[in-house]
Each structure stands twice: as C-alpha cells, then as structure tokens.
C-alpha positions in Angstrom: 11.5 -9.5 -5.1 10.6 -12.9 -5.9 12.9 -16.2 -6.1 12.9 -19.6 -6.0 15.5 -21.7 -4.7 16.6 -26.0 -4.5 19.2 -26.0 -2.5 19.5 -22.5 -0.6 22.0 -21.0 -3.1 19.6 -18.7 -5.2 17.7 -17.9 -1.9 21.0 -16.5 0.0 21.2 -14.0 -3.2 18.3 -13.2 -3.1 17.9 -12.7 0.4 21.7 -10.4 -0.2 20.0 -8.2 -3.1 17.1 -7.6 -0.7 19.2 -6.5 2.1 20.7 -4.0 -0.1 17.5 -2.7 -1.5 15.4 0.0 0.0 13.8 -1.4 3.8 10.2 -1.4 2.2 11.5 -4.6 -0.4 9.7 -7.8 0.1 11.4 -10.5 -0.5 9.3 -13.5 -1.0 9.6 -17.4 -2.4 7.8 -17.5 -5.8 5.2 -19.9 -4.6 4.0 -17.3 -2.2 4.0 -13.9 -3.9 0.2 -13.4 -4.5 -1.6 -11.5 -8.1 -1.9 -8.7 -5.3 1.0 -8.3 -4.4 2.4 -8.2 -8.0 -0.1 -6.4 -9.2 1.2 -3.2 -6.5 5.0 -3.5 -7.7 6.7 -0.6 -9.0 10.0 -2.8 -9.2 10.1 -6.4 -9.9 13.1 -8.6 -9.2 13.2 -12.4 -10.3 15.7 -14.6 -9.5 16.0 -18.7 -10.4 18.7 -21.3 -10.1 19.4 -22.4 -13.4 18.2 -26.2 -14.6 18.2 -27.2 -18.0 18.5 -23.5 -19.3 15.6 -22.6 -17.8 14.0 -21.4 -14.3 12.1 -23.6 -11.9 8.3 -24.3 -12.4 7.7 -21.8 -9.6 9.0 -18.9 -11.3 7.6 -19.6 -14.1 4.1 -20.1 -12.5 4.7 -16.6 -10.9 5.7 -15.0 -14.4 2.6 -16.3 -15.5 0.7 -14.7 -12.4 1.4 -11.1 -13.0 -1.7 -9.6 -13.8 -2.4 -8.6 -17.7 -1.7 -5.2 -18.9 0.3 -4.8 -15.1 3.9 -5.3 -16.9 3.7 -2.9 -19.2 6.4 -0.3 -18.1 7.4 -2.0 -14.9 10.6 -1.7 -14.5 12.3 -4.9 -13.7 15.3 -7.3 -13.1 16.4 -10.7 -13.4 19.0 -13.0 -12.0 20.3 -16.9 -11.8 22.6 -19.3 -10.1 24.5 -21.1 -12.0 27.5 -23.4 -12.7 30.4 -21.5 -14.6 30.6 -22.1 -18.3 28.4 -25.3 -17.9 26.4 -25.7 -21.5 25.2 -21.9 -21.9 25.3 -22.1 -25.5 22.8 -25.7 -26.0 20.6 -24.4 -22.7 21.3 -20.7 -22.1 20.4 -19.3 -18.8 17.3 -19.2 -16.5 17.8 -14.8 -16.1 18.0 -14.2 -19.9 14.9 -16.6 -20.1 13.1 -14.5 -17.4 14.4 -11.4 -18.8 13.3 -12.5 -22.2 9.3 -13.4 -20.4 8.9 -10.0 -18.8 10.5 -7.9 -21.9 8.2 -9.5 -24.2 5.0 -8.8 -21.9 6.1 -4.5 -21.9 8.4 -4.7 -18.8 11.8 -2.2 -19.2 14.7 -3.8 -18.0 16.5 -1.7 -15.3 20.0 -3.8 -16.1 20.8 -6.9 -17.9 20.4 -10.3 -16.6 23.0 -10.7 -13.9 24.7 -14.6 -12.8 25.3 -15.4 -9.7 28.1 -18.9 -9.3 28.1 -22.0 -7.8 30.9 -24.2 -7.2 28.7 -27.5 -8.1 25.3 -28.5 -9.0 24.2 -28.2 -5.2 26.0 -25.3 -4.8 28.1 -23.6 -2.7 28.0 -20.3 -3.9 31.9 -19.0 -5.1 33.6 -17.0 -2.8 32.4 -13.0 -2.6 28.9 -13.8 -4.3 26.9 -12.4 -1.8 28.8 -9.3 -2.0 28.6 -8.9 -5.9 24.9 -9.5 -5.2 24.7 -6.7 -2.4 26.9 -4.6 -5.5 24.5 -5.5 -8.3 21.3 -5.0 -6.0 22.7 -0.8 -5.8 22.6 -0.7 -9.9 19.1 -1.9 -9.8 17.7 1.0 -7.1 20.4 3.9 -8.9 
C-alpha cells in the first residue's frame, strides 16, 4: 500500500487499512515505495488526501513509477480524504482520479474508489473513520 499524507489524516487510514490487511502488507509513504517494490505487487492500494480534485505530487510521481506493462491485470484500489460535499462536481476526487490512472494503464479494480472524511481542511478525521477504513480494507482482501 502506498499513500501520501499533509497533515496525518490520509496516513492514519492508511496505516488502519494496512492493519486490517494480511501481516505481509507494506505500508509505505509514496515518496519511498521504490520501481522494485511495485514492480513485485500482486495488490496495489493508493490512497491521497484530496487538493484541488486531485492527489498530491507524490502519488502522482509514484503512479508514474510503476513499471511499464507491470499494471496490466494487477488488481488494485484507491482511496482519499476529503472534506464532505466540498466542490466534487467542479474538482472531483483524488481516488476516482487514481482509480481512473491505474484503470486506464490495464489495472482491475478490486472495489470502487472509497472516501474517507475530514471535519476541516486540516483534518480531523470524522468520528468512526478508522473503523470504516479497517471495514473497507476486508472488501479489498475478500
């Protein structure tokens, strides 16, 4: 699994799905998932705070990192944080935009892009997040 995070919102999700994923998941910072490492996945998992519609730099540098030909068939799974209701239809999302990356390179999405709330622009996550992450983390490994 591989995230990026500004203020430690989209990290605790990510750090939630990989606690409910099998014990061999990596869980890594976007910035520091290597073409190795990527290129040995049999499950990808992205995840992005939302800004401007779109995911941070880093995930986008790491969606541009996977090796050629290596998504073809992986199966994979995409997530945000974001604020509720806040501009989705000028903007859209940073998961349906990494969703969107991945599908278009061959990858098969194992469920649709999934939200994850904050209360404001720096966050804190809403109440029982972290628990519908743990939740949605089981629908990806089913």
């Amino acid at each position: 699994m591989a995230y990026d995070s500004v203020f430690g919102n989209t990290e605790q999700v990510a750090k939630a799905i990989g606690g409910a994923l099998p014990a061999d998941t990596m869980v890594a910072k976007a910035d520091h998932v290597d073409a190795a490492a990527l290129a040995q996945a049999t499950v990808l998992v992205v995840g992005s705070p939302t800004h401007g519609g779109r995911p941070t730099e880093a995930v986008k540098g790491l969606l541009g990192r996977i090796p050629e030909g290596k998504t073809k068939g992986l199966k994979v799974a995409a997530f945000d944080t974001r604020i509720p209701g806040r501009f989705p239809k000028i903007f859209g999302y940073a998961a349906d935009r990494i969703a969107a990356d991945l599908t278009a390179k061959g990858a098969v999405m194992l469920v649709p892009p999934e939200p994850f709330y904050v209360k404001g622009r720096n966050g804190p996550l809403k109440d029982g997040e972290l628990e519908h992450a743990a939740q949605w983390a089981k629908k990806i490994s089913q």
